[in-house]
CHARMM-style PDB file with segment names, atoms N, HN, CA, C and O in Angstrom:
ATOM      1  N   UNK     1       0.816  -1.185   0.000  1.00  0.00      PROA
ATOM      2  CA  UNK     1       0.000   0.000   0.000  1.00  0.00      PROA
ATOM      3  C   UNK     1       0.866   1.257   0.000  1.00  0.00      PROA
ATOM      4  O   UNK     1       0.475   2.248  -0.617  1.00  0.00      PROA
ATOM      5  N   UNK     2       2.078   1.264   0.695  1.00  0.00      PROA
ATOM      6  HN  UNK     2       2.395   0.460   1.196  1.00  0.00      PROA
ATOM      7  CA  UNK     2       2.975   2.005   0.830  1.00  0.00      PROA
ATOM      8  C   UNK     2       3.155   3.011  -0.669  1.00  0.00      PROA
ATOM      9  O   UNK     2       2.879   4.185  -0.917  1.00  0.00      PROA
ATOM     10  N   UNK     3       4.029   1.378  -1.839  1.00  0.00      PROA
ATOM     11  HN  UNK     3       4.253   0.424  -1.637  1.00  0.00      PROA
ATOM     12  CA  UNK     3       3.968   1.849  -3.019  1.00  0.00      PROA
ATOM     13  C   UNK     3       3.146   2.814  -3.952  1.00  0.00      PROA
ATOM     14  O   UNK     3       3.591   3.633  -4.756  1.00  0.00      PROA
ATOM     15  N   UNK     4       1.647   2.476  -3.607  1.00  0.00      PROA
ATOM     16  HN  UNK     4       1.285   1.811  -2.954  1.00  0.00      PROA
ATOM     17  CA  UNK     4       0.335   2.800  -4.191  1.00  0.00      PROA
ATOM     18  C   UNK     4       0.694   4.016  -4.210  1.00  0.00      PROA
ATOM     19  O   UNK     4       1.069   4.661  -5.190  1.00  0.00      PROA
ATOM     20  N   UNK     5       0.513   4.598  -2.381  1.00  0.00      PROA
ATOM     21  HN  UNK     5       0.208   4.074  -1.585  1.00  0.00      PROA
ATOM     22  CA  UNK     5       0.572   5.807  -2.258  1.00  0.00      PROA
ATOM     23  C   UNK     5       1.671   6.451  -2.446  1.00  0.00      PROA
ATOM     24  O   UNK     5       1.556   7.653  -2.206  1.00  0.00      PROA
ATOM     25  N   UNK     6       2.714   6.109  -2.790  1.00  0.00      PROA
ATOM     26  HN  UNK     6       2.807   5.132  -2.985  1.00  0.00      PROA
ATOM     27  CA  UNK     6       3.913   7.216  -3.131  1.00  0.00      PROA
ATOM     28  C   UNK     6       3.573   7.264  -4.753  1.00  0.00      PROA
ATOM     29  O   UNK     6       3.807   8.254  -5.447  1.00  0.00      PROA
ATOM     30  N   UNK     7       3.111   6.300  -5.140  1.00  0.00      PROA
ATOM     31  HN  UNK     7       2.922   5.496  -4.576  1.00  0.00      PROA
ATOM     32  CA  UNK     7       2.833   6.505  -7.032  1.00  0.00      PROA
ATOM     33  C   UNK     7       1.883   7.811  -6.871  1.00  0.00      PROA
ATOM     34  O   UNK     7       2.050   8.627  -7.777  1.00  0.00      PROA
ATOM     35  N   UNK     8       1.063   8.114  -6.041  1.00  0.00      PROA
ATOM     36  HN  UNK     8       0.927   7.451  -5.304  1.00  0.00      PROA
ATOM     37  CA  UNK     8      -0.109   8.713  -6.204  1.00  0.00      PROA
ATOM     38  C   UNK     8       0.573  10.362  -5.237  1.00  0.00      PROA
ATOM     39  O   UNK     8      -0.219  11.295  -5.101  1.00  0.00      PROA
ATOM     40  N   UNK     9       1.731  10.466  -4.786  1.00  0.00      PROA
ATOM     41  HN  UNK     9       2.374   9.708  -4.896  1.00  0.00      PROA
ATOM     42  CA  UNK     9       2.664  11.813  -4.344  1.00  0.00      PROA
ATOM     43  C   UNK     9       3.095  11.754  -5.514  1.00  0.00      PROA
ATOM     44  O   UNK     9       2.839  12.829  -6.056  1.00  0.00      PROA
ATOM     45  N   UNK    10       3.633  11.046  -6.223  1.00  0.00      PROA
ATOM     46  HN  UNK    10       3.841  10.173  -5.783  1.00  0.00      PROA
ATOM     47  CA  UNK    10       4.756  11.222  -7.547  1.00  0.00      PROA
ATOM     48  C   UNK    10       3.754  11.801  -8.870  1.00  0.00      PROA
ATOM     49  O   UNK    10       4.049  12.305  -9.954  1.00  0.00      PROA
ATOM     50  N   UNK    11       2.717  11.538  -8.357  1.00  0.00      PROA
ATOM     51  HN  UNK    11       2.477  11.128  -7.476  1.00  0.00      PROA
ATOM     52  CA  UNK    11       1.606  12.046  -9.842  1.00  0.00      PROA
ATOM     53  C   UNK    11       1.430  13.653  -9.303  1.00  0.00      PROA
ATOM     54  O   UNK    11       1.105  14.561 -10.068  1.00  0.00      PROA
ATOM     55  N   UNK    12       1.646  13.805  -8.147  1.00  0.00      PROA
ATOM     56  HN  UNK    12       1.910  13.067  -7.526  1.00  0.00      PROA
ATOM     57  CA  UNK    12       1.087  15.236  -7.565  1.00  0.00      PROA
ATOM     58  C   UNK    12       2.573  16.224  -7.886  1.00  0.00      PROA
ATOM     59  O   UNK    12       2.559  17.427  -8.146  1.00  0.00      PROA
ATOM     60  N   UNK    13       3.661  15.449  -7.796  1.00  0.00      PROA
ATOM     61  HN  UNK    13       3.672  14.472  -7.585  1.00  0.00      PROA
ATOM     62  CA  UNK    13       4.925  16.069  -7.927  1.00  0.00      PROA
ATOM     63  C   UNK    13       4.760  16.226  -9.564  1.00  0.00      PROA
ATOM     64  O   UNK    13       4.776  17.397  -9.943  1.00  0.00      PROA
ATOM     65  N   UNK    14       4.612  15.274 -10.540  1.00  0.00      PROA
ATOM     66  HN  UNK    14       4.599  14.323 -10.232  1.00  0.00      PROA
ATOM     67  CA  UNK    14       4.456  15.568 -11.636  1.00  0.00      PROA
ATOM     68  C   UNK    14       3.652  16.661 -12.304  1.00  0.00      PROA
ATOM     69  O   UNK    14       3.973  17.333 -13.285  1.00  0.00      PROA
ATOM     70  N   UNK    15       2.726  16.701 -11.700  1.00  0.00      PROA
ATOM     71  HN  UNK    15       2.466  16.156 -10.903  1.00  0.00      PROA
ATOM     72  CA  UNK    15       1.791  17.827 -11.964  1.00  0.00      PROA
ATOM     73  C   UNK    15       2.698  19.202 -12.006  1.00  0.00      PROA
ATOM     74  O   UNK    15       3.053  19.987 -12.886  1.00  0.00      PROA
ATOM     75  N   UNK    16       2.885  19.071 -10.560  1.00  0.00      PROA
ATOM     76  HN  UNK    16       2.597  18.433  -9.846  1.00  0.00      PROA
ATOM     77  CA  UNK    16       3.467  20.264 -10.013  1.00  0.00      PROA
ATOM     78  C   UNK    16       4.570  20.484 -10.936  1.00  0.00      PROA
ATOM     79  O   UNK    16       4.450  21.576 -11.493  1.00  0.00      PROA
ATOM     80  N   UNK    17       5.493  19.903 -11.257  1.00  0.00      PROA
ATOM     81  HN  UNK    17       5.591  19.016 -10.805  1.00  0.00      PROA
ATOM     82  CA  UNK    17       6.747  20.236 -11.795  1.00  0.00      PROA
ATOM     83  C   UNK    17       5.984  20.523 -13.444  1.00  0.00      PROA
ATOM     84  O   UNK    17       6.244  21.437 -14.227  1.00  0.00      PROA
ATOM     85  N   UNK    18       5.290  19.738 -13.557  1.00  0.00      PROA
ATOM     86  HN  UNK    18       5.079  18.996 -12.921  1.00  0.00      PROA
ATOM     87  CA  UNK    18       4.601  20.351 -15.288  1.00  0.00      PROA
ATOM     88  C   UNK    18       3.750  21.565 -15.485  1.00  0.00      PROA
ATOM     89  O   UNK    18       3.307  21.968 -16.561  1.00  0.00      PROA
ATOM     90  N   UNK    19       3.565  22.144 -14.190  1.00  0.00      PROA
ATOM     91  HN  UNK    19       3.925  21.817 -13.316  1.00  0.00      PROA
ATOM     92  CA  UNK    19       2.619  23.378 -14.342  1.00  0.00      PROA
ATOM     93  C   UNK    19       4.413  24.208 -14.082  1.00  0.00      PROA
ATOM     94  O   UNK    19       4.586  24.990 -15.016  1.00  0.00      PROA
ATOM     95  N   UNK    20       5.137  24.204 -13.513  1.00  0.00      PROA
ATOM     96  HN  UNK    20       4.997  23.569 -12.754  1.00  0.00      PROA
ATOM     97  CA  UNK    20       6.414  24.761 -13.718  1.00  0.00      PROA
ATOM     98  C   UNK    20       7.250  25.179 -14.529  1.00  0.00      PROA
ATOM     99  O   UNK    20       7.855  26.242 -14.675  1.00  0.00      PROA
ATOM    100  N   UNK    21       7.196  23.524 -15.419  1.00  0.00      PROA
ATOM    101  HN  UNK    21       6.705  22.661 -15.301  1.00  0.00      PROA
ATOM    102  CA  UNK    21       8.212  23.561 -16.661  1.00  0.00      PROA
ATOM    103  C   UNK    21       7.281  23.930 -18.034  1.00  0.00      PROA
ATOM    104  O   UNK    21       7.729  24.781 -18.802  1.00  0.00      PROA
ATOM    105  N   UNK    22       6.475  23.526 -18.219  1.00  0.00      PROA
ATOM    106  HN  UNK    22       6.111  22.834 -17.595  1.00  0.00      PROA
ATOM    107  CA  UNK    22       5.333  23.827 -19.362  1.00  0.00      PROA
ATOM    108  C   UNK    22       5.670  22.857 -20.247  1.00  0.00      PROA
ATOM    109  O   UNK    22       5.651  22.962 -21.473  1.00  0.00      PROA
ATOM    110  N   UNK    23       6.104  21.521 -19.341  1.00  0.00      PROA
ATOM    111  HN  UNK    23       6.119  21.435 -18.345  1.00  0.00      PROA
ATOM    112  CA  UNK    23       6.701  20.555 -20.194  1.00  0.00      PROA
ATOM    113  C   UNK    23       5.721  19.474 -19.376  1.00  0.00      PROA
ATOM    114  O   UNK    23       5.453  19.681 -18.192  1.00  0.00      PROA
ATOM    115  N   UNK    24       5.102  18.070 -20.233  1.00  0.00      PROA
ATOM    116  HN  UNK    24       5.320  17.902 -21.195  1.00  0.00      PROA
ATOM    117  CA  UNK    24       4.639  17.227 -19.991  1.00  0.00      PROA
ATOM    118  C   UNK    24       5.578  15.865 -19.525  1.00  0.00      PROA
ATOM    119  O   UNK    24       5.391  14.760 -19.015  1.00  0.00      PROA
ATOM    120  N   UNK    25       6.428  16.487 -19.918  1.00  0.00      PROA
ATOM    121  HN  UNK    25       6.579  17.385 -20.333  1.00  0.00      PROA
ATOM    122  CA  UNK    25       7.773  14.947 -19.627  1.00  0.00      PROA
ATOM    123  C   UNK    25       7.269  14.482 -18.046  1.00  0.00      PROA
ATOM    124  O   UNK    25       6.897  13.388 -17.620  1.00  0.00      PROA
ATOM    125  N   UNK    26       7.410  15.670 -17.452  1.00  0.00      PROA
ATOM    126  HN  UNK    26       7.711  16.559 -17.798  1.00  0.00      PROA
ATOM    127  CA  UNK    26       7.443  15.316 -15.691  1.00  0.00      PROA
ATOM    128  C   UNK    26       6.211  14.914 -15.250  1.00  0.00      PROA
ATOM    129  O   UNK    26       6.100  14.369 -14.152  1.00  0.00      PROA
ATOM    130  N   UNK    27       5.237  15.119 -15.988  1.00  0.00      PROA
ATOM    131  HN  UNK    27       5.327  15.562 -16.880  1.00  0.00      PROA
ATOM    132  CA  UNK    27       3.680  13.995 -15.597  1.00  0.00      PROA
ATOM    133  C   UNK    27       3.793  12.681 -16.366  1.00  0.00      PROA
ATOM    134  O   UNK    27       3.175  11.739 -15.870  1.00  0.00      PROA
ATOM    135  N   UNK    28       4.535  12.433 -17.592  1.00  0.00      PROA
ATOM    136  HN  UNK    28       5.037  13.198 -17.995  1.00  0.00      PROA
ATOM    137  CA  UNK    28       4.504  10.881 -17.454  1.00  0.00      PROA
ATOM    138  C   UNK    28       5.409  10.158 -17.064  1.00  0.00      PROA
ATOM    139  O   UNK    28       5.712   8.967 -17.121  1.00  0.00      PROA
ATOM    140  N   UNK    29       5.754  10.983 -16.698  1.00  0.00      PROA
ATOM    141  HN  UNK    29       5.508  11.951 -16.651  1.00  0.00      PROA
ATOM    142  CA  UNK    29       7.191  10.112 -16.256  1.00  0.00      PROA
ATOM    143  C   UNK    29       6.497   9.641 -14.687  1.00  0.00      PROA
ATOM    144  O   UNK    29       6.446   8.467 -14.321  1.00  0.00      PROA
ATOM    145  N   UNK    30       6.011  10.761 -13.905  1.00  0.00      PROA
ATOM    146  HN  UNK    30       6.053  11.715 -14.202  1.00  0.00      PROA
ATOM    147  CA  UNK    30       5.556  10.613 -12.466  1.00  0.00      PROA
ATOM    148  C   UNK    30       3.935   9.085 -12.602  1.00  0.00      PROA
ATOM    149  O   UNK    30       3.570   8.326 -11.704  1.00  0.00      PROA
ATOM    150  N   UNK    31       3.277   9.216 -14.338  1.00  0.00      PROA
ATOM    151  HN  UNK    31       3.573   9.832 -15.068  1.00  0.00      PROA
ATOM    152  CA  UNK    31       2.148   8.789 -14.083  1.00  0.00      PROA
ATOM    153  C   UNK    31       2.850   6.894 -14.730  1.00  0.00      PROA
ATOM    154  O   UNK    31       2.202   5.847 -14.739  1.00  0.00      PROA
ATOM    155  N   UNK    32       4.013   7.065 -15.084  1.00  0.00      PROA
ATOM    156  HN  UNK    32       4.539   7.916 -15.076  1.00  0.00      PROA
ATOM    157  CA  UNK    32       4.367   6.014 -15.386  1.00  0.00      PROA
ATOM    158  C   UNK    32       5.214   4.886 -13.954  1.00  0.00      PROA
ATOM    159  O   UNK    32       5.279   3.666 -13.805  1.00  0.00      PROA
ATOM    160  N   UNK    33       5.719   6.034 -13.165  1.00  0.00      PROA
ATOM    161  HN  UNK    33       5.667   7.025 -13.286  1.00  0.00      PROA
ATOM    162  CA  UNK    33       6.004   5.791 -12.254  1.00  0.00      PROA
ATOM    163  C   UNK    33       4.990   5.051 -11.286  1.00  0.00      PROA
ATOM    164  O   UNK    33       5.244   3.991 -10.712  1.00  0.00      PROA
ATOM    165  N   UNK    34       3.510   5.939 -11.162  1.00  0.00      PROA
ATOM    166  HN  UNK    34       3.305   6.800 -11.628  1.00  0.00      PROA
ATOM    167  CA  UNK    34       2.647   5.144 -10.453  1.00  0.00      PROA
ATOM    168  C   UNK    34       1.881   4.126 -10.694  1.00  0.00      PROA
ATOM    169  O   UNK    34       1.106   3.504  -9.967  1.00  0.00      PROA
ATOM    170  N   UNK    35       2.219   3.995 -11.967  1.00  0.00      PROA
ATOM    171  HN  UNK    35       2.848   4.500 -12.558  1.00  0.00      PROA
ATOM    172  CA  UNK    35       1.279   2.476 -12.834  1.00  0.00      PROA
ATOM    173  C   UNK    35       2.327   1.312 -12.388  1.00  0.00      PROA
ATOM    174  O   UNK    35       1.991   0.245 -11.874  1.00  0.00      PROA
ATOM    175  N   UNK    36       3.814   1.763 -12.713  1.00  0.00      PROA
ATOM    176  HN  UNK    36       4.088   2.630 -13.130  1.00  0.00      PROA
ATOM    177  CA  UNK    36       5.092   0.516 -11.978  1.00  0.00      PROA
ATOM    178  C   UNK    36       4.247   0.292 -10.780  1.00  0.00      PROA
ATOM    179  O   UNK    36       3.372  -0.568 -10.872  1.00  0.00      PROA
ATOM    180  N   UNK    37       4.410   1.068  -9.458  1.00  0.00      PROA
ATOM    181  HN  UNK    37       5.121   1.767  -9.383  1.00  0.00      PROA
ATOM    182  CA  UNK    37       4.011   0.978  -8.471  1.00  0.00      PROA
ATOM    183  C   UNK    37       3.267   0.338  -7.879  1.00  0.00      PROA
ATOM    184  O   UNK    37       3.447  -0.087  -6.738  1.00  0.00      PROA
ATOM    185  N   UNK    38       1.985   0.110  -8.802  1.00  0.00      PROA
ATOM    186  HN  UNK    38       1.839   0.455  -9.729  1.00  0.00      PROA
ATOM    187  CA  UNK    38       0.514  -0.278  -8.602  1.00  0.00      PROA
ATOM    188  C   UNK    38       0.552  -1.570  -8.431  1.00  0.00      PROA
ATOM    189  O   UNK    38      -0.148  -2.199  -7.637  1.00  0.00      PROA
ATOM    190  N   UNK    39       1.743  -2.215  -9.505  1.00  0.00      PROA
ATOM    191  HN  UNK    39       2.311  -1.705 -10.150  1.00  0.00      PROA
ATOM    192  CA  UNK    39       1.735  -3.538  -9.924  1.00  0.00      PROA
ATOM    193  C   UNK    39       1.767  -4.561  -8.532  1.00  0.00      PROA
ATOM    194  O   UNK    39       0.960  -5.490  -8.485  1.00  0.00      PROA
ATOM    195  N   UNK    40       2.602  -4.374  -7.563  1.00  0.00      PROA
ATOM    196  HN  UNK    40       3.258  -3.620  -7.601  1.00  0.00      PROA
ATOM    197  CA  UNK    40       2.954  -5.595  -6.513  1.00  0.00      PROA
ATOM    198  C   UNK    40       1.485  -5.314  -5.593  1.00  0.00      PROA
ATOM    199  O   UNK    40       1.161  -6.015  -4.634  1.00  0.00      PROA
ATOM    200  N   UNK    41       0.729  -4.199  -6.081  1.00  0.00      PROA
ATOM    201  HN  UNK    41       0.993  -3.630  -6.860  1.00  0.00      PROA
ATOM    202  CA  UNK    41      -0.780  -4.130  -4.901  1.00  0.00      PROA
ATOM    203  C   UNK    41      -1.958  -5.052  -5.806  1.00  0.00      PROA
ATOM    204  O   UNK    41      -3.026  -5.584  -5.507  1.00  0.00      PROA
ATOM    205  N   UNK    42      -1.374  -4.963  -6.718  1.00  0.00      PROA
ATOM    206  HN  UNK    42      -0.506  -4.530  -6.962  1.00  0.00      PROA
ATOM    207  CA  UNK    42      -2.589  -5.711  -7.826  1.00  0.00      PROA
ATOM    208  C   UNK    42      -2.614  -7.239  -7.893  1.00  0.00      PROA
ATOM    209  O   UNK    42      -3.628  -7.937  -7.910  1.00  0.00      PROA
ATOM    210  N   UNK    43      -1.021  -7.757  -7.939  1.00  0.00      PROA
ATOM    211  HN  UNK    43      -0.197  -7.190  -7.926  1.00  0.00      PROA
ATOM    212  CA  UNK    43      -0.775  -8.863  -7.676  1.00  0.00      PROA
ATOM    213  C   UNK    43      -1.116  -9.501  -6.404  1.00  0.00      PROA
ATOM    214  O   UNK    43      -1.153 -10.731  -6.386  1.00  0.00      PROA
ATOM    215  N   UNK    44      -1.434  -8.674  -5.068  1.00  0.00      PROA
ATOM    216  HN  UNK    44      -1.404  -7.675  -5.083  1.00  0.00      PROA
ATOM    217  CA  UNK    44      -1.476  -8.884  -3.898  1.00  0.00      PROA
ATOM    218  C   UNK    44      -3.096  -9.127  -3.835  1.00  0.00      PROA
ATOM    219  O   UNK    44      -3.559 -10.077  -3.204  1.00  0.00      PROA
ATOM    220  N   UNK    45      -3.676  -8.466  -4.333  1.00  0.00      PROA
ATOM    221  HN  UNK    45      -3.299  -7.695  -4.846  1.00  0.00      PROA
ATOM    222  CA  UNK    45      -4.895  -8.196  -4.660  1.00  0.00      PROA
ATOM    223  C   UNK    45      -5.938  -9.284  -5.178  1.00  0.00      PROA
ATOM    224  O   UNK    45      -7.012  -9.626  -4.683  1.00  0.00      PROA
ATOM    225  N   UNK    46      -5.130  -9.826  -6.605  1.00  0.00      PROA
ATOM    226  HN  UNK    46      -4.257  -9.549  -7.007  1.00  0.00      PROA
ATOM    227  CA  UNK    46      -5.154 -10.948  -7.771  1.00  0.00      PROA
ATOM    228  C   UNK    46      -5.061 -12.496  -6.840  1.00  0.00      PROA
ATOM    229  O   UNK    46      -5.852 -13.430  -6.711  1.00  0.00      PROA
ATOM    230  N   UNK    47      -3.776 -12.235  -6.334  1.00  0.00      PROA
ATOM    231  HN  UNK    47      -3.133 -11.476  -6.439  1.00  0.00      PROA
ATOM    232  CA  UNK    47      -4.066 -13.901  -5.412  1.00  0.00      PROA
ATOM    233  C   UNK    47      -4.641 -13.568  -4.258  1.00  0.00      PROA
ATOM    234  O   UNK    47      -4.273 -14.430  -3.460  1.00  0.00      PROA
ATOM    235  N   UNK    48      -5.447 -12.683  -3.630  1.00  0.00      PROA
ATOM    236  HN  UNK    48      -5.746 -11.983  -4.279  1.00  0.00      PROA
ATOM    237  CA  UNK    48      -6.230 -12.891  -2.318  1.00  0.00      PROA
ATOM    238  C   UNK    48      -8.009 -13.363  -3.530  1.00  0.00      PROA
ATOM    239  O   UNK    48      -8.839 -14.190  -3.153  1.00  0.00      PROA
ATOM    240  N   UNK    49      -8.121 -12.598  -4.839  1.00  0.00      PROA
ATOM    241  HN  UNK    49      -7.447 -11.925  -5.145  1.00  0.00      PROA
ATOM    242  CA  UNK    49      -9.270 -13.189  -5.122  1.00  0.00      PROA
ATOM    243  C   UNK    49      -9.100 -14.554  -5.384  1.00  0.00      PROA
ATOM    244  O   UNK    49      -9.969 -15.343  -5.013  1.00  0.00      PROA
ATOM    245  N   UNK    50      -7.895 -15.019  -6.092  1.00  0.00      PROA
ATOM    246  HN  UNK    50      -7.188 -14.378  -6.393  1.00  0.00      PROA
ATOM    247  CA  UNK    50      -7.898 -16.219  -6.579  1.00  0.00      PROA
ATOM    248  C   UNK    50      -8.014 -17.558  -5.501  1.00  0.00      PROA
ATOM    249  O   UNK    50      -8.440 -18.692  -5.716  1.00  0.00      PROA
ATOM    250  N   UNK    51      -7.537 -17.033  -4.439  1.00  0.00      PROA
ATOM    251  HN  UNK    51      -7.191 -16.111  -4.264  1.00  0.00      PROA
ATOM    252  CA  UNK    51      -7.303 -18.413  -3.214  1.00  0.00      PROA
ATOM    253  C   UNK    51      -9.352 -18.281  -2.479  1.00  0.00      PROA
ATOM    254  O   UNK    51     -10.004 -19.163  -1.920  1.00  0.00      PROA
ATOM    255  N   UNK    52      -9.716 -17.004  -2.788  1.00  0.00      PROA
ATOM    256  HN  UNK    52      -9.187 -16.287  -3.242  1.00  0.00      PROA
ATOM    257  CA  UNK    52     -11.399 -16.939  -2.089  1.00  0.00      PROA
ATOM    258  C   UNK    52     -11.894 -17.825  -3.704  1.00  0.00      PROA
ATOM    259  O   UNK    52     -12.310 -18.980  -3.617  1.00  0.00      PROA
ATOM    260  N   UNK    53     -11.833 -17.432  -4.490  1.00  0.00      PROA
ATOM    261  HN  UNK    53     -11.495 -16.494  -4.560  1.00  0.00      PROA
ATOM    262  CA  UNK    53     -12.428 -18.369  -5.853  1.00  0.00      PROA
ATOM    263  C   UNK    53     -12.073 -19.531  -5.240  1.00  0.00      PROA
ATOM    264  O   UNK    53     -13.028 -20.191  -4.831  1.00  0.00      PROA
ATOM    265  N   UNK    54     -10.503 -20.181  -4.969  1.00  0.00      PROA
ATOM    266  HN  UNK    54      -9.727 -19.645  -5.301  1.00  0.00      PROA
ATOM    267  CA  UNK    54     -10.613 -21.605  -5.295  1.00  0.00      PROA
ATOM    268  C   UNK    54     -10.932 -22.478  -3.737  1.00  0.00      PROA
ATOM    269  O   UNK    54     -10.691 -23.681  -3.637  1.00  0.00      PROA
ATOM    270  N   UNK    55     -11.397 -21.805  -2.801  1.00  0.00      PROA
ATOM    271  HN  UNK    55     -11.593 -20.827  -2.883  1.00  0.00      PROA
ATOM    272  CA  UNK    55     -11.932 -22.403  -1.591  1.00  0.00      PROA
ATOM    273  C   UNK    55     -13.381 -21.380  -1.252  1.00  0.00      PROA
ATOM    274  O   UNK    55     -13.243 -20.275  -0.728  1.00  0.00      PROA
ATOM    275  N   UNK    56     -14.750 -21.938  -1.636  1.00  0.00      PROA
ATOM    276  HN  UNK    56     -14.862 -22.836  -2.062  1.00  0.00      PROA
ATOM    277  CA  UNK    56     -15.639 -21.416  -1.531  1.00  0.00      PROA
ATOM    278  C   UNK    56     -16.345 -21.372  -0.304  1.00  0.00      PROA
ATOM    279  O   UNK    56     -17.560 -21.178  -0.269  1.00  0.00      PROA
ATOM    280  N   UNK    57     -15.726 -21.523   0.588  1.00  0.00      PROA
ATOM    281  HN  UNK    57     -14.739 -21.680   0.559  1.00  0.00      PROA
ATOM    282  CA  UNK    57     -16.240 -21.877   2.268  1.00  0.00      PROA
ATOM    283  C   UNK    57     -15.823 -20.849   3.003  1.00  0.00      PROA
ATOM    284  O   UNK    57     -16.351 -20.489   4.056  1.00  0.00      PROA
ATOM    285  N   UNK    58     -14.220 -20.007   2.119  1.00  0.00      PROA
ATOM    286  HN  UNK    58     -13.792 -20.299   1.264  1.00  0.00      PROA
ATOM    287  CA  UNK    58     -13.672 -19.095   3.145  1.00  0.00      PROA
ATOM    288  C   UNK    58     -14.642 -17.604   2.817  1.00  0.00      PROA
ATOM    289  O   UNK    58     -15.091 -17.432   1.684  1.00  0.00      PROA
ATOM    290  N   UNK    59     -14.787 -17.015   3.459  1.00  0.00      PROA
ATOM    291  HN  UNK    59     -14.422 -17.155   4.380  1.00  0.00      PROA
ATOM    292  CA  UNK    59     -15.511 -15.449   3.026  1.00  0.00      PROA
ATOM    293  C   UNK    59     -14.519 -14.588   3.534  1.00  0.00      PROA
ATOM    294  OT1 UNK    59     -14.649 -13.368   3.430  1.00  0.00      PROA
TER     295      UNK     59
END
């Protein structure tokens, strides 16, 4: 979760630095940064549905 939320400071820094520079580089770079990020919460995410799919007793 940690990750999530620093992807989601790094999109706010991007902003910020692109309303600065009048350059877009520094928002995708920051929005590419938080999509990397996302990945190990999604995966975390992906096998908590997959183990409730394959045992239908646990809730």
């Amino acid at each position: 979760m940690r990750l999530y939320l620093l992807g989601h400071l790094l999109v706010l820094v991007g902003a910020g630095l692109m309303e600065m520079t009048q350059s877009m580089l520094p928002m995708a770079l920051a929005a590419s940064a938080a999509v990397m990020l996302m990945v190990p919460l999604l995966r975390q995410l992906g096998a908590r549905f997959a183990r409730s799919r394959a045992d239908p007793t646990r809730h």
